[in-house]
C-alpha positions as a Markdown table, in Angstrom:
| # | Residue | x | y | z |
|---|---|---|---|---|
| 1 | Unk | 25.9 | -22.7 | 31.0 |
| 2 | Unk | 28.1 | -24.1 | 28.1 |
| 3 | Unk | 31.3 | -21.8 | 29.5 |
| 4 | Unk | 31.0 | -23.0 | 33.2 |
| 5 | Unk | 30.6 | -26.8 | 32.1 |
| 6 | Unk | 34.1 | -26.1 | 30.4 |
| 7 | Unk | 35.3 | -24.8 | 33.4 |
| 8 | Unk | 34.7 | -27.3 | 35.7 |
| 9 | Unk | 35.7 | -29.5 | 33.3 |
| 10 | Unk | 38.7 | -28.0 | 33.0 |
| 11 | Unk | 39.1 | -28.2 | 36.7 |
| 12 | Unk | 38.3 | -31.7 | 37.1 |
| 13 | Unk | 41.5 | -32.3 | 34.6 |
| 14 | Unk | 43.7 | -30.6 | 36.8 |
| 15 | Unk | 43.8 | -34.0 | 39.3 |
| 16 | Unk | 42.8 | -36.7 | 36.1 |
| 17 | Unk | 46.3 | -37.9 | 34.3 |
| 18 | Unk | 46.5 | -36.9 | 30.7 |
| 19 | Unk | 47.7 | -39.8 | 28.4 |
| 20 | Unk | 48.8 | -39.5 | 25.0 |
| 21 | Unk | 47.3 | -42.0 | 22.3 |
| 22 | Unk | 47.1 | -42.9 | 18.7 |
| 23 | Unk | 43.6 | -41.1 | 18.3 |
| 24 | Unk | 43.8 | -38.0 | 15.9 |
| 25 | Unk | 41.6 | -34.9 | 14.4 |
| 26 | Unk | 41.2 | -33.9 | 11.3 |
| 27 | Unk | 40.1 | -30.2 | 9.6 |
| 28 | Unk | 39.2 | -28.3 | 6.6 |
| 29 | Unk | 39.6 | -26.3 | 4.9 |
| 30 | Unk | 43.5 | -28.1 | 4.9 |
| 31 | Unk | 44.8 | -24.1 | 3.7 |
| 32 | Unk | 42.2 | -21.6 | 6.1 |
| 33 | Unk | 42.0 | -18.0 | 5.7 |
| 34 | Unk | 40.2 | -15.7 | 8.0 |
| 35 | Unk | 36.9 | -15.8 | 5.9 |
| 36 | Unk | 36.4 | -19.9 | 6.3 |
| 37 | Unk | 34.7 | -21.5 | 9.2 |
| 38 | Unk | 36.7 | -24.6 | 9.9 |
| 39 | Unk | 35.7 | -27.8 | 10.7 |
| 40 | Unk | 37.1 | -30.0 | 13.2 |
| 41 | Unk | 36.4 | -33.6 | 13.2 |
| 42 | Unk | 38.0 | -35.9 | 16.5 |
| 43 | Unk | 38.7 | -39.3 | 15.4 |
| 44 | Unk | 38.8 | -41.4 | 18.1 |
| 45 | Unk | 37.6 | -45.0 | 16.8 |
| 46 | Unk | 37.5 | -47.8 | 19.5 |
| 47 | Unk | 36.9 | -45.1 | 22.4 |
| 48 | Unk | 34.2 | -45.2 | 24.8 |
| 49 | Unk | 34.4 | -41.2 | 24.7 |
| 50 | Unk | 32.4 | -39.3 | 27.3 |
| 51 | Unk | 32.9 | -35.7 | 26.1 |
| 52 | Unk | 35.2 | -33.7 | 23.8 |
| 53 | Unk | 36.8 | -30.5 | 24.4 |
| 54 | Unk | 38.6 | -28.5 | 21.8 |
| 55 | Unk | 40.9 | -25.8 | 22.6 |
| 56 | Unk | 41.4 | -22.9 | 19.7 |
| 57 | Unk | 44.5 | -21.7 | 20.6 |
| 58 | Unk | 42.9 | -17.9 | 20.3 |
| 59 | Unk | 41.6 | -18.4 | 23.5 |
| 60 | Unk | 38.4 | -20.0 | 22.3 |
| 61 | Unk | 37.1 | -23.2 | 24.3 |
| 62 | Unk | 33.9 | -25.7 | 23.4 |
| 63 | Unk | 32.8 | -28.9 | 25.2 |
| 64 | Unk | 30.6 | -31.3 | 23.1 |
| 65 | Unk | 30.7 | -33.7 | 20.0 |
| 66 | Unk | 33.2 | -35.2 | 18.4 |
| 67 | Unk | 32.7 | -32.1 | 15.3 |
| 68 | Unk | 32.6 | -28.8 | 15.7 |
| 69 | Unk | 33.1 | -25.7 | 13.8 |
| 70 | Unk | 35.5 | -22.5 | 14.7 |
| 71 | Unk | 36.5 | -19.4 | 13.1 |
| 72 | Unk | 39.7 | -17.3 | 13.2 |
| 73 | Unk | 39.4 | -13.5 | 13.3 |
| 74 | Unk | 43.1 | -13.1 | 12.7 |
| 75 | Unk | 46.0 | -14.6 | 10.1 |
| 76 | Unk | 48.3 | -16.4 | 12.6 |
| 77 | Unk | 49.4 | -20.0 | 14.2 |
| 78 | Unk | 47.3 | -21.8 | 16.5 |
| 79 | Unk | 47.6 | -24.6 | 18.9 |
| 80 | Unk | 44.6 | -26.8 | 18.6 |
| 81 | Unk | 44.3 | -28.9 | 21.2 |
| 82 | Unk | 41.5 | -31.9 | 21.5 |
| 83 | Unk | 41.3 | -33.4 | 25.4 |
| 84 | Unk | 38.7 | -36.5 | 25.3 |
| 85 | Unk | 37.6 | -37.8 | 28.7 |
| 86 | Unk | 36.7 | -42.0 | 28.4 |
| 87 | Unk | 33.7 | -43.5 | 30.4 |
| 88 | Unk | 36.8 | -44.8 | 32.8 |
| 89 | Unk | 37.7 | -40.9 | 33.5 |
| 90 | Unk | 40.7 | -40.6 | 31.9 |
| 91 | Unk | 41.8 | -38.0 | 29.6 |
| 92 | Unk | 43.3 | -38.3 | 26.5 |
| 93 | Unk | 44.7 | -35.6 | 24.7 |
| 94 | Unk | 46.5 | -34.8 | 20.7 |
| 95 | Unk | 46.9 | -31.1 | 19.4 |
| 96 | Unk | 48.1 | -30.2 | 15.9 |
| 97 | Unk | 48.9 | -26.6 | 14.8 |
| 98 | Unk | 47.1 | -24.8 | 12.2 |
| 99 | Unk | 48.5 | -21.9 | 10.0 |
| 100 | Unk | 45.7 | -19.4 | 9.0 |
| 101 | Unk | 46.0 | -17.1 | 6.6 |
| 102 | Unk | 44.8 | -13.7 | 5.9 |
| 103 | Unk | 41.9 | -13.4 | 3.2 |
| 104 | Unk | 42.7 | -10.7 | 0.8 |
| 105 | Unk | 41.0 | -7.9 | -0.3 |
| 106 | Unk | 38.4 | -7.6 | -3.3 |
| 107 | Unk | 39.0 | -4.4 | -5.4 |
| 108 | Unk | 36.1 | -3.3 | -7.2 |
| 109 | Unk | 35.1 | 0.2 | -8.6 |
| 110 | Unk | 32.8 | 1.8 | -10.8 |
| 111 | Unk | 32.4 | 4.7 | -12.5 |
| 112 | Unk | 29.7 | 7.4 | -13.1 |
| 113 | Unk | 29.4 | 8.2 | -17.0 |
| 114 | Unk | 28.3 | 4.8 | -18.4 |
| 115 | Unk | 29.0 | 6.1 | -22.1 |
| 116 | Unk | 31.3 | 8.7 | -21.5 |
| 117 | Unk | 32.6 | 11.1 | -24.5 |
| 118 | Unk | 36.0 | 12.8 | -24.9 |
| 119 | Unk | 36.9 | 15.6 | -22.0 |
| 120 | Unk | 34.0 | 14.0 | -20.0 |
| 121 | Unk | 34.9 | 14.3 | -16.7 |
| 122 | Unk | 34.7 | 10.4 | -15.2 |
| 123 | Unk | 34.6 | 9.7 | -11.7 |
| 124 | Unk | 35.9 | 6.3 | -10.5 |
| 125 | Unk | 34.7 | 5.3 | -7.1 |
| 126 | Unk | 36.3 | 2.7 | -5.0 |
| 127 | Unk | 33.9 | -0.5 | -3.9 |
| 128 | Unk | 36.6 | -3.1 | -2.6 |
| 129 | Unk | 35.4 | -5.5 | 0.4 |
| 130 | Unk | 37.7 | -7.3 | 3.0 |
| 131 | Unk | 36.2 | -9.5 | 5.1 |
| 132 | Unk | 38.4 | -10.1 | 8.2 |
| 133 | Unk | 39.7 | -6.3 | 8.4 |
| 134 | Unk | 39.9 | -2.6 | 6.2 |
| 135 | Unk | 41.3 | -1.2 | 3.3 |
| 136 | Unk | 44.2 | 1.2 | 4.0 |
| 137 | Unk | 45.5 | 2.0 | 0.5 |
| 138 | Unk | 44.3 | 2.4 | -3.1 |
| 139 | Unk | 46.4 | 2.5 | -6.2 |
| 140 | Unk | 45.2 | 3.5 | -9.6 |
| 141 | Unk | 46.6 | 3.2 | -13.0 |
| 142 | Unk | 45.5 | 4.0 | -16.0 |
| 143 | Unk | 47.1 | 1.9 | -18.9 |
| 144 | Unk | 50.0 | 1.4 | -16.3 |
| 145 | Unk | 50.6 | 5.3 | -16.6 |
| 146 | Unk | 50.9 | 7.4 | -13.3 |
| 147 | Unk | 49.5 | 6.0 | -10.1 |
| 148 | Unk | 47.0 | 8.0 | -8.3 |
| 149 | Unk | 46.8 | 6.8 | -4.6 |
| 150 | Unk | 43.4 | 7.9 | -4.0 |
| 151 | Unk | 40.3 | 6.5 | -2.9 |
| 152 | Unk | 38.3 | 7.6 | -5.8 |
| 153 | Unk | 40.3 | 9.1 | -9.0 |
| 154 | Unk | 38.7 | 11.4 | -11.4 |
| 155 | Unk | 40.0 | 11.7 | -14.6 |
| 156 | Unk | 38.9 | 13.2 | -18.3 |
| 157 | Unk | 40.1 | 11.3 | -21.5 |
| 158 | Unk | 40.9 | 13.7 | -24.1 |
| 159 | Unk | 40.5 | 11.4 | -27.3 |
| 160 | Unk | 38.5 | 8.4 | -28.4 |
| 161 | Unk | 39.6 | 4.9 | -27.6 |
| 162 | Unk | 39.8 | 1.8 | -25.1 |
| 163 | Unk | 41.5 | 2.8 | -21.7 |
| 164 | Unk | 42.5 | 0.2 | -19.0 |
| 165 | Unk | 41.6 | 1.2 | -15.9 |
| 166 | Unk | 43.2 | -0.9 | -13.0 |
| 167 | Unk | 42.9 | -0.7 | -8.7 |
| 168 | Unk | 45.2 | -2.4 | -6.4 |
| 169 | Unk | 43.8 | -2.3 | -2.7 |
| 170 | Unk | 45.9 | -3.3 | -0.1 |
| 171 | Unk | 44.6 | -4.0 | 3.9 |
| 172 | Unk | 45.6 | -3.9 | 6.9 |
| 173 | Unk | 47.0 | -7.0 | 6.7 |
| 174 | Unk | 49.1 | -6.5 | 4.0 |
| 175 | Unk | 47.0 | -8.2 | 1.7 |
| 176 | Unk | 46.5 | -7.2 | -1.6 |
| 177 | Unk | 43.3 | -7.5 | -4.3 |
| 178 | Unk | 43.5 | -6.2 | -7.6 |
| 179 | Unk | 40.5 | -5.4 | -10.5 |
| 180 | Unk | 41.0 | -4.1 | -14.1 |
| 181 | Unk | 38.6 | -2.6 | -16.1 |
| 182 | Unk | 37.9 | -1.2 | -19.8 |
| 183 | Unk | 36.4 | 1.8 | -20.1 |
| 184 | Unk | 35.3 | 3.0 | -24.0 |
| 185 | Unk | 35.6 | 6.7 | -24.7 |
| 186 | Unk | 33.4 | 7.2 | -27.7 |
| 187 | Unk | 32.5 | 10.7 | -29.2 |
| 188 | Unk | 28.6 | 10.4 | -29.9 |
| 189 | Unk | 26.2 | 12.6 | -31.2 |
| 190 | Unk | 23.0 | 13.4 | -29.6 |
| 191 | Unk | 19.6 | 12.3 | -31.4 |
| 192 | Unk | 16.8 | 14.6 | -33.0 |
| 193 | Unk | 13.6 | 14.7 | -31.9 |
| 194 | Unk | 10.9 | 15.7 | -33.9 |
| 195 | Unk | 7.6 | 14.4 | -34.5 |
| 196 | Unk | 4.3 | 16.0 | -37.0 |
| 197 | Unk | 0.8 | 16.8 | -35.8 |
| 198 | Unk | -2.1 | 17.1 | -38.9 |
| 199 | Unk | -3.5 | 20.1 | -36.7 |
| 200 | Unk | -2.5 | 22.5 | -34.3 |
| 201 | Unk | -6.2 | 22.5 | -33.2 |
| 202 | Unk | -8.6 | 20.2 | -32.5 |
| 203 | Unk | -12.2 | 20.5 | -30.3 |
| 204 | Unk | -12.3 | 19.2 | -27.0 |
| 205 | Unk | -12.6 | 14.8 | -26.7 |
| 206 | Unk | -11.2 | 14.8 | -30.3 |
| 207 | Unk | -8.6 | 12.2 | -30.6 |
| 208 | Unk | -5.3 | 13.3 | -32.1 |
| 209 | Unk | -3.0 | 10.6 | -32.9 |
| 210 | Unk | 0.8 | 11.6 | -33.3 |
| 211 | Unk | 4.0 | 9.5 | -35.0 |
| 212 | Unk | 7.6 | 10.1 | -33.8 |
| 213 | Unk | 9.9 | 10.7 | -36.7 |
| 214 | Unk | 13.6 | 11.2 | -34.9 |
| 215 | Unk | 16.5 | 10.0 | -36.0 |
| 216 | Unk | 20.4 | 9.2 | -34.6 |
| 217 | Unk | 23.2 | 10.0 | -37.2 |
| 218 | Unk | 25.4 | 7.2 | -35.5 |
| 219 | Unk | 22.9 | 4.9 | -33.4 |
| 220 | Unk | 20.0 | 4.3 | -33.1 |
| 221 | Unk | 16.5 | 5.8 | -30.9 |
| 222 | Unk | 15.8 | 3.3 | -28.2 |
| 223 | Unk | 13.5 | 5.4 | -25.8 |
| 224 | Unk | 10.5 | 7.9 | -27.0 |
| 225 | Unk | 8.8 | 9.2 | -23.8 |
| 226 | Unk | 5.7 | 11.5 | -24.4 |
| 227 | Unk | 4.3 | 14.7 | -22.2 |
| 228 | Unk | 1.1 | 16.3 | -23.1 |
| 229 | Unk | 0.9 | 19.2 | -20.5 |
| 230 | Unk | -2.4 | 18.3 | -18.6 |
| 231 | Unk | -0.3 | 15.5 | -16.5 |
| 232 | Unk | -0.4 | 12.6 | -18.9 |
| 233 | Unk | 2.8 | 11.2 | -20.0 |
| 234 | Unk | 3.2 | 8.0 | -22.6 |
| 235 | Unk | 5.8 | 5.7 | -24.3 |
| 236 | Unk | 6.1 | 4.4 | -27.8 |
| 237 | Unk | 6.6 | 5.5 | -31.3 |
| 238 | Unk | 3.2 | 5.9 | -32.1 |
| 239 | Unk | 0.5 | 7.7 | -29.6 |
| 240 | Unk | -2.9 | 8.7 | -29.6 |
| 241 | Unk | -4.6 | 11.5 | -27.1 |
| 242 | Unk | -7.3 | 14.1 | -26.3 |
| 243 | Unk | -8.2 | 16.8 | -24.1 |
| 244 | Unk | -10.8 | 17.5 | -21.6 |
| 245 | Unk | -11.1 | 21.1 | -21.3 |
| 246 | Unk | -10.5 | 23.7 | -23.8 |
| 247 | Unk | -6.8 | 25.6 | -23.8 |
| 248 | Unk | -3.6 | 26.0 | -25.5 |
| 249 | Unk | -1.2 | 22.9 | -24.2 |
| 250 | Unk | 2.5 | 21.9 | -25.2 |
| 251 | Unk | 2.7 | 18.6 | -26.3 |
| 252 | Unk | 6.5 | 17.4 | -26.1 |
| 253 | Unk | 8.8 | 14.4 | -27.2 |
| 254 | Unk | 11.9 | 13.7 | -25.2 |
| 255 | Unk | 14.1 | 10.8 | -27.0 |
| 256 | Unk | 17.3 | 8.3 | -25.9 |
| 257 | Unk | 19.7 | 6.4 | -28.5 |
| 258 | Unk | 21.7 | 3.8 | -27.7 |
| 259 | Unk | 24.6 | 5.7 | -25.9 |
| 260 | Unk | 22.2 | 7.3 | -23.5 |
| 261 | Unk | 21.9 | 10.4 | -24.8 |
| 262 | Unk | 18.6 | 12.3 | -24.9 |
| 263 | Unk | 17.1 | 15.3 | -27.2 |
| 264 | Unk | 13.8 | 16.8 | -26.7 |
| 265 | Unk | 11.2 | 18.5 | -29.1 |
| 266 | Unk | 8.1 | 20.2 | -28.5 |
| 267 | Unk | 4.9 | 22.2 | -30.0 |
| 268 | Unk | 1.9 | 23.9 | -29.4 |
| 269 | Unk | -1.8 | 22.5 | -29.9 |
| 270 | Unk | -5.2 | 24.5 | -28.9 |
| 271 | Unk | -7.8 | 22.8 | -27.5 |
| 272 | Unk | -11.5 | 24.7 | -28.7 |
| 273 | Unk | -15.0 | 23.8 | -27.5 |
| 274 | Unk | -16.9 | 21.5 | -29.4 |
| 275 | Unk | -19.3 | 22.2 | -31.9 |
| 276 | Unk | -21.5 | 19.7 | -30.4 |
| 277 | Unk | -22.1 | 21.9 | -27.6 |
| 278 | Unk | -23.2 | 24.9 | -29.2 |
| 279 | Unk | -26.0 | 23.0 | -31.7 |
| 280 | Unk | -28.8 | 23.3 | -29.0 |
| 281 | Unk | -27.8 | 27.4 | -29.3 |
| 282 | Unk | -28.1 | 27.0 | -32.9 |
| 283 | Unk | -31.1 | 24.8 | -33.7 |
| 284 | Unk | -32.9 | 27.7 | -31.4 |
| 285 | Unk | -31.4 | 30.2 | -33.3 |
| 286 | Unk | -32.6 | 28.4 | -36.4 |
| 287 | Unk | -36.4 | 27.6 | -34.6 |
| 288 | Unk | -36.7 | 31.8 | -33.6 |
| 289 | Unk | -36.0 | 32.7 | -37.4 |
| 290 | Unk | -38.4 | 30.6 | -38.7 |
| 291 | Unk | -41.1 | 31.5 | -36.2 |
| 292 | Unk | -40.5 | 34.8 | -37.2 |
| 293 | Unk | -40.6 | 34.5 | -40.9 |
| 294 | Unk | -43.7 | 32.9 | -40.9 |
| 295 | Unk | -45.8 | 35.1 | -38.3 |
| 296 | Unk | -44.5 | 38.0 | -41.0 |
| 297 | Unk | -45.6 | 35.9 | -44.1 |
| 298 | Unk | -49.2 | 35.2 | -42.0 |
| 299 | Unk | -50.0 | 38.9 | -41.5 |
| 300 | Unk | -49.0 | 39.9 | -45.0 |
| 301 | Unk | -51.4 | 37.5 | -46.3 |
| 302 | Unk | -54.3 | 38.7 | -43.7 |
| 303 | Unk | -54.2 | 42.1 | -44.9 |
């Protein structure tokens, strides 16, 4: 509906005269790229204005208000052209042009070692955006050393240090982002785990409570994670559990310091049955005996 009202007003301005006049338009952004959606503003003060239609210059008509809002795929110069038709049918008609410019790129990466150590092998993956077109080319540097032109670089550091990691993108446009990143290479240690149990057996439904004890020569333990080999896992320094059923389970302790690095430790605890269970057995045990040492003391005495 909206394109064939443009049309036949387009039409209809084919036999109306088109008269220039002091009225004007406005637009921002003033400096547009291909990511902004501009807005047009007609001033036409002192005008009994019937309609408004705005001509892109990228082949892009509208008819309506006196505002509207456009937005350029490509980086180029357009012919805007505003035609306002006045109650008396008459059309009235101003145009500026409007230089648009190509957004650039964003060059972003990451990498997949968060902490990494010496001869770690570090892959750096590319995660630019460009938002009116495509990357076509990726340049790396590390501390302005070789350039790699790669999509994703992997690379080992050899020694400890601060490295500066930087990506240039470029797209098809010819624009150009850039990103620069430091990336620590620190030689670290992995933690000890170890932990002490009072007993390496224990009846079932007794609680055993058990302390973790590891250490980090050069951090420090931020993670203790628990596994007590019938499914039940826990967190903390400090836990407390018991078993159902009787058996031989492997209780272990897997730790993390501060540089991600993880070390495990494990041991052995049997599960018996409870001597609560076996009391009934016992007290009738105990009942028998004395039944029977008294029916022997009774016929001793009756002869």
């Amino acid at each position: 509906m909206r394109i064939r009202m443009a049309m036949l007003v387009y039409m209809s301005l084919l036999s109306i005269p088109v008269f220039s006049t002091g009225m004007s338009f406005t637009y921002y952004p003033l400096e547009p790229t291909t990511a902004d959606g501009m807005h047009f503003i007609a001033n036409t003060t002192g005008m009994d204005t019937v309609v408004h239609i705005w001509s892109f210059g990228d082949g892009e008509h509208t008819v309506g208000g006196s505002d509207t809002y456009h937005r350029y795929r490509e980086d180029n110069s357009y012919n805007v052209v505003l035609t306002v038709i006045d109650t008396q049918s008459h059309a009235w008609q101003t145009n500026k042009t409007i230089h648009v410019e190509n957004d650039p790129p964003e060059a972003d990466f990451t990498w997949n070692i968060p902490k990494p150590n010496p001869m770690d092998n570090i892959i750096f993956t590319d995660t630019s955006t460009d938002s009116d077109g495509q990357i076509t080319w990726w340049g790396w540097r590390i501390d302005n050393g070789t350039l790699y032109e790669n999509r994703v670089l992997s690379h080992v550091f050899i020694e400890n240090g601060e490295y500066h990691v930087n990506l240039t993108v470029r797209d098809n446009d010819n624009g150009t982002g850039y990103r620069e990143q430091t990336v620590e290479i620190k030689d670290n240690h992995n933690p000890y785990a170890v932990f002490t149990i009072k007993k390496e057996s224990i009846e079932e439904n007794e609680k055993i409570c058990i302390k973790d004890i590891s250490y980090d020569t050069d951090g420090t333990i931020e993670r203790t994670e628990w596994s007590f080999g019938d499914g039940s896992t826990k967190e903390g320094e400090q836990v407390c559990h018991s078993y159902g059923k009787k058996g031989t389970y492997t209780i272990r302790l897997r730790v993390w310091d501060d540089d991600d690095a993880e070390s495990n430790f494990s041991k052995k605890i049997t599960v018996t049955g409870s001597t609560e269970n076996s009391m009934p057995g016992l007290m009738t045990l105990a009942t028998t005996i004395s039944i029977s040492i008294s029916y022997l003391a009774y016929g001793r005495k009756k002869k």
